[in-house]
N, C-alpha and C positions, 0 to 999 in steps of 0.2 A: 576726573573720572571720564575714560572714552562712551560716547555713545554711541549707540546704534543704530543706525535705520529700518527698519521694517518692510521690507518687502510686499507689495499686495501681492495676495495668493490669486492672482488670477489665470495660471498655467502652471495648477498645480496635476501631477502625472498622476491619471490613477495609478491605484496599486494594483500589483500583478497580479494575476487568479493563479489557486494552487497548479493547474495544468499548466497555466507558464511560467511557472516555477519549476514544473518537472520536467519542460522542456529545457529550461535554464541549465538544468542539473545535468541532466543528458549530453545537452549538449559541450558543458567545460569539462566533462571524462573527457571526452574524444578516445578514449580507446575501447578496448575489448568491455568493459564494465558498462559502456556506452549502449553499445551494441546490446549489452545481454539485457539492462536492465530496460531497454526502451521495444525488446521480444518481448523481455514479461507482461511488459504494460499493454501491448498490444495484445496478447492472449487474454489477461483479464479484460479487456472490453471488449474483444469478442465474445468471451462465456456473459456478462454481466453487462450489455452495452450502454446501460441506464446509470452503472456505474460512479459512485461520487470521489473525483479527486482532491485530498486533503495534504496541506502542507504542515506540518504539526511539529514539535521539538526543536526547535531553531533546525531543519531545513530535512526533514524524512517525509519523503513520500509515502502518503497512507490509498489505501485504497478501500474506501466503506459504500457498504448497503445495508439499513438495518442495525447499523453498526461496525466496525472497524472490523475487517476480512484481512489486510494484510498490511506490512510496510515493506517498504524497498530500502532498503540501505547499499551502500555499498562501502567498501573496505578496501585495502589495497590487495589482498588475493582473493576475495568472493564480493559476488551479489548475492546478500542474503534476503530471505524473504520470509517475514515472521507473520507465521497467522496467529493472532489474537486467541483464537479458540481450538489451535489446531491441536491441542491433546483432545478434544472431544471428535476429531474427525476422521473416519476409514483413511488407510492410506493403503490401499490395495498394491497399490505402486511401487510403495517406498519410495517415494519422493522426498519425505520428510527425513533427513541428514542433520540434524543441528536443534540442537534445545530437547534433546528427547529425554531429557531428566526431570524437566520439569513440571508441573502441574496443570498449566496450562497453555501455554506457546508453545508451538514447533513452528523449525525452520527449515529450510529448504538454503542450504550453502552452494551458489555456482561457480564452481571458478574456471578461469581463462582455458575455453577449448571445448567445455563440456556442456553439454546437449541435455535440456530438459523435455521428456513426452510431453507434447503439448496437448494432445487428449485427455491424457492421465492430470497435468495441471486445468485445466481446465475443470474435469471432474471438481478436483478439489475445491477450486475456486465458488464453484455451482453448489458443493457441498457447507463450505463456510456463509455463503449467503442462506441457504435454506435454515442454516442449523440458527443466524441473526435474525432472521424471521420469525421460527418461530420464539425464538425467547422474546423479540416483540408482541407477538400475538399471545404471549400465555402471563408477561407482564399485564397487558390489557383486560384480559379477561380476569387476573387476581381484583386488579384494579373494581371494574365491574360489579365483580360479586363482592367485595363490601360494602 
């Protein structure tokens, strides 16, 4: 029977935080999905700049405050972008294109060319965080009053 040696763990690499994980991902598109999904990212930390990037589902960029506000996926013809609670949120915009059937996700489908308002996302983004707050704050407070 072969044996083995053991290695001392003494240059062991950390592991990568979710945000170089989402540069990782960004950067092996190298094309149009690259571009779109690394504008989205940049809008949500303007609107949210406190912002927490999570790497979740063997390799989807999530983006949470309060609670999960959005993921980033991408596809070979869109970057989608799922808000968690985007049936509960205004979309004055109509930004929201994809998942409108269901009960609690919308998405937001971009594909190659096309231009999302970045005020209008924004909104929304500022919208999903507020609306993660309070269902924090009013868990809290059930909490509380028993």
């Amino acid at each position: 029977m072969p044996t083995s040696k053991v290695q001392p763990h003494s240059e062991v690499a950390p592991a990568a935080t979710p945000s170089e994980l989402i540069d990782k991902r960004i950067s092996d598109l190298g094309d149009w999905r690259a571009e779109t999904l690394s504008q989205m990212r940049t809008l949500i930390k303007a609107a949210i700049p406190d912002v927490e990037e999570q790497w979740k589902w063997m390799g989807t960029p999530v983006w949470s405050h309060d609670g999960i506000i959005c993921t980033g996926e991408t596809y070979k013809a869109v970057v989608k972008l799922t808000f968690a609670k985007g049936a509960a949120l205004a979309d004055p915009a109509k930004l929201f294109n994809a998942s409108l059937d269901g009960n609690v996700r919308r998405a937001i489908d971009i594909r190659e060319g096309e231009a999302v308002d970045a005020d209008a996302f924004k909104m929304l983004i500022l919208a999903a965080v507020a609306l993660n707050s309070a269902s924090v704050k009013a868990k809290a407070t059930a909490k509380r009053a028993k």
